[in-house]
N, C-alpha and C positions, 0 to 999 in steps of 0.2 A: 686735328681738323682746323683747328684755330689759327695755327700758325700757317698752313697751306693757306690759308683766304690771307692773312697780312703779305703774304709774299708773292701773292699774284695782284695784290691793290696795290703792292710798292712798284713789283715790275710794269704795272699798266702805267703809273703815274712819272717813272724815271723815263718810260716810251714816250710817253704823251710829253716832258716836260723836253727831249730832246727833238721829235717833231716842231715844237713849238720854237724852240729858239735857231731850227736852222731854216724854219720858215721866215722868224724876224731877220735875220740875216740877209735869206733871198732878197724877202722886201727891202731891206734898208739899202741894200745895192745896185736893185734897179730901178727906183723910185728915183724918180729928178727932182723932188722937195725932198729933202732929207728936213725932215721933223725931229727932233729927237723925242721931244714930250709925248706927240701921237705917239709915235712907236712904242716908247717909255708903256703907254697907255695899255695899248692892244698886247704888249707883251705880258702886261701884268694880269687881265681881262682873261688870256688865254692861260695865264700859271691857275688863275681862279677857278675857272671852270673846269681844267684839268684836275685841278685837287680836289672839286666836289664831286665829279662826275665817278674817281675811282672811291670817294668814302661812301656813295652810295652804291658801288657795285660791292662795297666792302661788305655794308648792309646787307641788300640781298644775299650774297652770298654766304654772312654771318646765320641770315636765317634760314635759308635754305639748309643751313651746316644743322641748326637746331632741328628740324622738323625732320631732316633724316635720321640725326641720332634718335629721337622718339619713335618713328616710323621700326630703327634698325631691333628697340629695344623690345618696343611692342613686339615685331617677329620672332624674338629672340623669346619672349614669356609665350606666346602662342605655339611658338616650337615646343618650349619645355612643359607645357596642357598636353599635347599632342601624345606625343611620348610618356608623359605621365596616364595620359587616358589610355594608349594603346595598353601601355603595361597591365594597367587596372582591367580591361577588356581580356587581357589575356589568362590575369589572375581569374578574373569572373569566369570566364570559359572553360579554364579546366577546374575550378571549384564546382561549380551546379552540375548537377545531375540534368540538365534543362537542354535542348538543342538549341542553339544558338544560330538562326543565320540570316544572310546581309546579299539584300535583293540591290541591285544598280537598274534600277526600273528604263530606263532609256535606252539599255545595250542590252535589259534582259539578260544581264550577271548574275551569276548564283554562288552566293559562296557558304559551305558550312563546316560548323565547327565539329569538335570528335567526336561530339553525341549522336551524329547520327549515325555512327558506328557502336559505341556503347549502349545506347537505347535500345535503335530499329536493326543493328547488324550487319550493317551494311559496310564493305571495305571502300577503300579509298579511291582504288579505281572504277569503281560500282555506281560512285554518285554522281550526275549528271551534275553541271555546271548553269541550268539554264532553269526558267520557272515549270518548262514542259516537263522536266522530268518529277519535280513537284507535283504537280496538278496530277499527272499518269498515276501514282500512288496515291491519292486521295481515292477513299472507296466508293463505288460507282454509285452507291444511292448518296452520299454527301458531299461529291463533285459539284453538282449544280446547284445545290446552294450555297455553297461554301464560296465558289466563281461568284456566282452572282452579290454576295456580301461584301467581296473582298472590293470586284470593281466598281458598288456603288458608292464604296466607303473611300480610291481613290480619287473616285470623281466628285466628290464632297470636300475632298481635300482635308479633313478632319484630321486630328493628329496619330489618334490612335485608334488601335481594330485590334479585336480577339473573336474570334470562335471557336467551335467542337466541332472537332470530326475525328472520321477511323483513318489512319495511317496505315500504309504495307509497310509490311516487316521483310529484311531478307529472304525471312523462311516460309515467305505466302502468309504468314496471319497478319490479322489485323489488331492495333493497337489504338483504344481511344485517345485520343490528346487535347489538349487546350492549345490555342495559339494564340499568341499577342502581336502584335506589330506597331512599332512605331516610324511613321510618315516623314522626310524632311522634303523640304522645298527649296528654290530655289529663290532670289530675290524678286523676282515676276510671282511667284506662288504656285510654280508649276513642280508636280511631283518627282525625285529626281532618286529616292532612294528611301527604302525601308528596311531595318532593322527591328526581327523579330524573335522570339523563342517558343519552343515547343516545351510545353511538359505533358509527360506521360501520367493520364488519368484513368488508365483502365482499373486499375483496382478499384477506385475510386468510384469510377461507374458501375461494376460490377454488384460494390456491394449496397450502393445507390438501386439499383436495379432488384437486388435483392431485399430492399427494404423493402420496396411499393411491390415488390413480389408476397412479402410477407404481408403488408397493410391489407392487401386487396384479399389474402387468405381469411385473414383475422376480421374484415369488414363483411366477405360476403358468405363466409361457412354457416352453416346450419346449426352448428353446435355453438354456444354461450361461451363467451370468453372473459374472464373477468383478468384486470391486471390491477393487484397488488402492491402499497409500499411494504415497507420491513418491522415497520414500528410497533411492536409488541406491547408497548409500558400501558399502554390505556388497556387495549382489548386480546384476550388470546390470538383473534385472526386479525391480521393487521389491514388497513381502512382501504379502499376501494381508489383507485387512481382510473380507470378507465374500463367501459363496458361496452360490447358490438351489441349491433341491429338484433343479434339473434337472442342474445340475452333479454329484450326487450319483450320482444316475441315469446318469450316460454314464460318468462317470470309476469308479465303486466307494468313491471319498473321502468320508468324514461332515466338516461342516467344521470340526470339532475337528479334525481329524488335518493339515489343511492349512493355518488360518487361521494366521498370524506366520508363514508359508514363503512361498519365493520361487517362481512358477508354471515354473521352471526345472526343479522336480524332478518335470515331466511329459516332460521329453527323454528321450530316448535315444538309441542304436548308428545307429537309421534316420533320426529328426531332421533336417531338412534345415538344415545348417549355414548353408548361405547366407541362408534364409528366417529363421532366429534372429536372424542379427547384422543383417538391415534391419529386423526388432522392436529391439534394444538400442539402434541407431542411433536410431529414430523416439524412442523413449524418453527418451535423452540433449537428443533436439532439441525435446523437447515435443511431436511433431505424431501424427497421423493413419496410422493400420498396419494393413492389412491382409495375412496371410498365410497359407497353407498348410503342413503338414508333417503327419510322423507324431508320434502322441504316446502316451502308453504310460500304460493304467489302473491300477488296484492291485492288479490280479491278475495283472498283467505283459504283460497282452494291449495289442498293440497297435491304434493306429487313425487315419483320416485327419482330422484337423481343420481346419477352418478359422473361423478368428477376427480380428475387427479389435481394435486397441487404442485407447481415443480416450479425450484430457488432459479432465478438469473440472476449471474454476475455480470459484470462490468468488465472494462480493455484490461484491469486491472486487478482481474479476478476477486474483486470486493463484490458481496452479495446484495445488491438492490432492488429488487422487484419478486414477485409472487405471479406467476400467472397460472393460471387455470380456466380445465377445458372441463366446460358441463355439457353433458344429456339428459335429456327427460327422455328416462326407459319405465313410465309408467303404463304403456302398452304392451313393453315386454312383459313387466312384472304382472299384471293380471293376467297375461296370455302363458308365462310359468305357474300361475296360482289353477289357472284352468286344468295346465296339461297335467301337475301334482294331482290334482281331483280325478281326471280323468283319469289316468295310470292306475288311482286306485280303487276306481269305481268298475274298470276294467280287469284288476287283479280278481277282485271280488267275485265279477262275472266269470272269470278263467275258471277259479276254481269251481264256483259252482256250474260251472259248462263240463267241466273234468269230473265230478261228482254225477252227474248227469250223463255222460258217455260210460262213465262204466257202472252204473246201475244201470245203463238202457242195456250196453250189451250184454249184461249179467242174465237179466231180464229176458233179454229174445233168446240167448244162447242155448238154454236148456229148452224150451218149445222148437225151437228148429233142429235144436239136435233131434227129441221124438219126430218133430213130423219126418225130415229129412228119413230118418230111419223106419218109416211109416212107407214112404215111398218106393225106400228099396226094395222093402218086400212085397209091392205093388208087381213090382218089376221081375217077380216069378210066379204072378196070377195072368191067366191068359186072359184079355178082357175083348171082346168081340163087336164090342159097340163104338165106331169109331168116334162118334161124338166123343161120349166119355173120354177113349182114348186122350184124344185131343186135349181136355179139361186136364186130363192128368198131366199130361205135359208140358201143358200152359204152368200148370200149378206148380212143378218143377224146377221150370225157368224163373219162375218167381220167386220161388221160394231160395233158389241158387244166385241168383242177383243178390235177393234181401242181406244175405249171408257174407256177400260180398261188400257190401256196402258198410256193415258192421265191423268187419275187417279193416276198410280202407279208413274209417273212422278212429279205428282204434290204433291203428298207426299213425294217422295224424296227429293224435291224443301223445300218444308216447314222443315223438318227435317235439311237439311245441313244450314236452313237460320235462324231457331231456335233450339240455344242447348238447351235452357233451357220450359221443357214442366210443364205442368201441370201433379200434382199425385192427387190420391185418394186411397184409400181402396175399393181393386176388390177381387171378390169371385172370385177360380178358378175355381171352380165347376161351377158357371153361366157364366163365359168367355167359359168352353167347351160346354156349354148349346146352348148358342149362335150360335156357330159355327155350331154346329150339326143341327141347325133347319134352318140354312144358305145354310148346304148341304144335307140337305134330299133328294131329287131329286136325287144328284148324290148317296147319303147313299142306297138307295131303286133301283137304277138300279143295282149298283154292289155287293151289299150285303156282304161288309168285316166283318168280326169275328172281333170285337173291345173288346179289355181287359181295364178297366178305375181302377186304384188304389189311388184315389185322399182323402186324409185326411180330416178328415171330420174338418167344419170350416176351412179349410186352406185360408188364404187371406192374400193379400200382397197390400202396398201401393205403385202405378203404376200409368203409365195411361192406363187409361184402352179401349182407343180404339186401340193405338198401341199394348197392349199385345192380343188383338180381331183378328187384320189383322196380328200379327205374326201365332197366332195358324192356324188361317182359310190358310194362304197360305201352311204350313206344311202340315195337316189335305188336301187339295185339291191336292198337291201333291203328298202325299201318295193314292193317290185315281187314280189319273192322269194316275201316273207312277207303275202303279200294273202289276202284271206279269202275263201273258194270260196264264198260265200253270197250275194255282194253286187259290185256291180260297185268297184274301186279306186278309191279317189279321193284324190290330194297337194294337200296345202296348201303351196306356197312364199311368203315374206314376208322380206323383206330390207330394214330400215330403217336410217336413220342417228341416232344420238344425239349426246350432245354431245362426248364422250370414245370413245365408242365405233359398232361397226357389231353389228347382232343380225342373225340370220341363224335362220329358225325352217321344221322341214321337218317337216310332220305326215300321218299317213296311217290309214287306217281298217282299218288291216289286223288280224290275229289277235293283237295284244300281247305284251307281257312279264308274267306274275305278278310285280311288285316285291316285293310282301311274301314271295317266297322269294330273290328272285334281286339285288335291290338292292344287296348289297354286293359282288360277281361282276360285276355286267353291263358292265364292263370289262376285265375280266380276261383273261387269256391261257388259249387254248386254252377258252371257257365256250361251249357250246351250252345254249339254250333250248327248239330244237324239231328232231324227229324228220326231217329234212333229211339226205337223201344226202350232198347238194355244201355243204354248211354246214365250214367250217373251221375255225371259233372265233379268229380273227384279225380280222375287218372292224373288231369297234366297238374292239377294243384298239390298232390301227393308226391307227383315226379321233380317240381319245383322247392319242394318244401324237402325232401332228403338230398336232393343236389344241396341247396344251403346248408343244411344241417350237416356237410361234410364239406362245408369251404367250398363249394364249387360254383360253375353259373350255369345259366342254359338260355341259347337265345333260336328265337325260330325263324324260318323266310317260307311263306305260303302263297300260294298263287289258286286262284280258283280254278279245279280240271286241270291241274298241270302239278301240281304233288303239294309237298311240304317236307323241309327239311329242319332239322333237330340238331345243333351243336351244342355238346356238353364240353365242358371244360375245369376239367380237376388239376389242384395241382401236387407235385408228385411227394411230397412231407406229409 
């Protein structure tokens, strides 16, 4: 470069020095004073100014020569930044796990790196090149503020912006992410491009989300929560790191008053010693404790607790914490102390109620055997007085009820004093057979319209005297309680299923009111209706050998319009 400016200062100055002397020449030719000195003079004036005029364009142009080679070299280290940054942008991009991409804010250019095919799943021809296709995947409830953050923070001009939001994924989900961005400007300060990255935080929110899922269990459950360090050397149960609201509440303790203490100084005098040292034990051995005992609040009052103690490790499956879940079941445990009492102040009562029924029946047994046979021989004395008559037959009925009733007692008796009966394989067809030849008498005074749909061979293994005295009281009932309006009419239906036998006996007689009697209508000793010879025993007798052979019974009554009776046994 050096020697190019010497060689255009010489050619200017060799140009300039021959202008100059063919101009002396002109002059000195057509001039009519020939001078030689002037001439001498202005020739030498013109070599002068000639020679400075090219060593100052030498100049310039010497520095000119320098300020480009600077300028040249500068471009030349700004080239090789360039190139080096891009390389490093390029290592960066495919090292992180992070979306990398690079907004051209003024043309609305969108450019991104592989991640958001490795991250979000997205192929190549898939991603949009513009900020629309951006924004479009932002999730609809964190589009408007995310927008609104992004362009308050351009119009700040500030350098840098991050947010959270949910991102679409290829496959329709959405993934939480962070995003950062950094602003460049132009020499005015007008925003002209941003370079930013994405990373995926969904795990991170997830179990973010699952902590304050768990704080908000542990702060607002009703059971006491106490947590635990590990530290054994002082005290068996090691000291108290943190206690909930509910803990509070059962014990009378604020947890200043108990945190750095050992959960020891809830024992006391009643403590069950035993159930303490399999807690210190489980303790020692790291594992899993559940126990019961009494424990004592802070007002001295004592109370039953029961609580497990269970080890938490650490990412590193190192054991650091003790937590435990307490209850105060001191309502349970007197309401167990009750029902122990009760059970056997009820035993007590059973037996002496059982002692009681068969001395009573023992007792009537033999007088109603004589009277009853007192009567039959009544019954081949001709008696003419219809009064009397009358009395006698009143006395019969009563006497045949009473008898009745010592009966249905004493089956009840043997039932609640044996669960376990004897079965066999009973026809149903000959169980209705039975019954029917039981009440012919009453079948033949009142003459109901019977419908029978019973499967042929249907039989079931029962016993089958109690499924005998279930049908017969049904069957007498419907007969009993028939409606004076209308002629009687039973519906019988006995089918098989796959587990079981249904057995369904309906009649059109006078009903039950259920909406008064529904919780009753098995009960001991319940009449429905204004009935002499009514005992209040049939359906609680009928309920109570249904049970007593595994089965149910449920009823549907309507006032004047029947009642019906489904039993359901099952077939083992």
């Amino acid at each position: 470069m050096k020697s190019k400016s010497n060689i255009i200062t010489f050619i200017f100055i060799i140009t300039a020095l021959f202008l100059a002397l063919i101009s002396h020449l002109a002059f000195r030719n057509n001039l009519k004073n020939n001078v030689e000195n002037f001439n001498s003079y202005h020739f030498l004036v013109d070599v002068c100014f000639i020679i400075g005029a090219g060593l100052l364009i030498r100049f310039v142009i010497a520095r000119n020569d320098k300020r480009n080679i600077g300028i040249l070299k500068q471009l030349q280290t700004i080239n090789t930044e360039i190139k080096d940054s891009n390389e490093r942008y390029d290592i960066v991009a495919k090292a992180t796990s992070d979306t990398i991409w690079d907004w051209k804010i003024q043309t609305d250019e969108f450019v991104w790196n592989k991640g958001i095919q490795g991250v979000f799943g997205y192929k190549k021809e898939d991603v949009g090149n513009s900020s629309n296709w951006w924004f479009d995947r932002i999730h609809p409830e964190d589009s408007l503020k995310m927008s609104v953050k992004l362009y308050s923070f351009l119009e700040q001009k500030t350098e840098r912006w991050q947010d959270e939001y949910r991102f679409k994924c290829a496959d329709g989900s959405y993934k939480y992410v962070f995003d950062r961005g950094f602003l460049l400007k132009d020499i005015d300060g007008k925003a002209i491009r941003m370079i930013g990255a994405i990373q995926d935080v969904t795990k991170q929110k997830e179990e973010e989300q699952r902590l304050k899922l768990l704080e908000t269990v542990i702060t607002q459950t009703k059971d006491a929560v106490i947590i635990t360090d590990t530290d054994i050397s002082e005290n068996p149960i090691p000291n108290i790191i943190f206690v909930n609201q509910a803990f509070t509440k059962m014990t009378g303790y604020k947890p200043k008053e108990v945190i750095g203490k050992s959960p020891i100084m809830f024992a006391g005098v009643k403590s069950d010693s035993t159930e303490l040292q399999k807690l210190t034990e489980s303790i020692k051995n790291y594992q899993e404790c559940f126990i019961e005992t009494v424990s004592y609040k802070k007002n001295g009052d004592e109370y039953w607790v029961n609580f497990s103690m269970i080890p938490v490790t650490n990412k590193e499956g190192e054991h650091s914490h003790w937590i435990s879940i307490q209850r105060d079941v001191t309502k349970e445990k007197n309401q167990e102390r009750e029902r122990e009492q009760l059970i056997q102040e009820l035993t007590r009562n059973n037996k002496d109620l059982k002692q009681f029924s068969y001395i009573t029946s023992h007792n009537f047994r033999a007088p109603l055997s004589n009277l009853t046979g007192l009567l039959n021989l009544l019954d081949d004395v001709p008696i003419e007085n219809e009064e009397l008559q009358e009395i006698l037959n009143g006395f019969k009925r009563s006497t045949h009820l009473l008898n009745e009733t010592i009966d249905d007692l004493v089956k009840v008796v043997i039932i609640k004093d044996n669960p376990s009966i004897q079965k066999e394989i009973v026809s149903i067809k000959e169980i209705f057979e039975n019954v029917f030849f039981q009440l012919n008498n009453q079948i033949n005074l009142y003459k109901p319209i019977i419908n029978i749909d019973i499967e042929d061979n249907l039989s079931i293994t029962i016993n089958k005297a109690y499924l005998e005295s279930i049908v017969l009281n049904l069957m007498s009932n419907a007969l009993k309680y028939r409606s004076l309006t209308k002629t009687p009419k039973i519906s019988i239906i006995a089918l098989e299923k796959e587990n079981s036998v249904n057995l369904i006996i309906k009649d059109n007689g006078i009903g039950i009111d259920l909406g008064k009697n529904s919780d009753k209508i098995f009960g001991l000793y319940q009449r429905f209706h204004n009935y002499p010879d009514s005992k209040g025993l049939g359906l609680y007798l009928v309920k109570s050998q249904i049970e007593a052979m595994g089965g149910s019974i449920e009823v549907e009554s309507q006032v004047n319009k029947g009642t019906q009776f489904s039993l359901t046994f099952k077939k083992v």
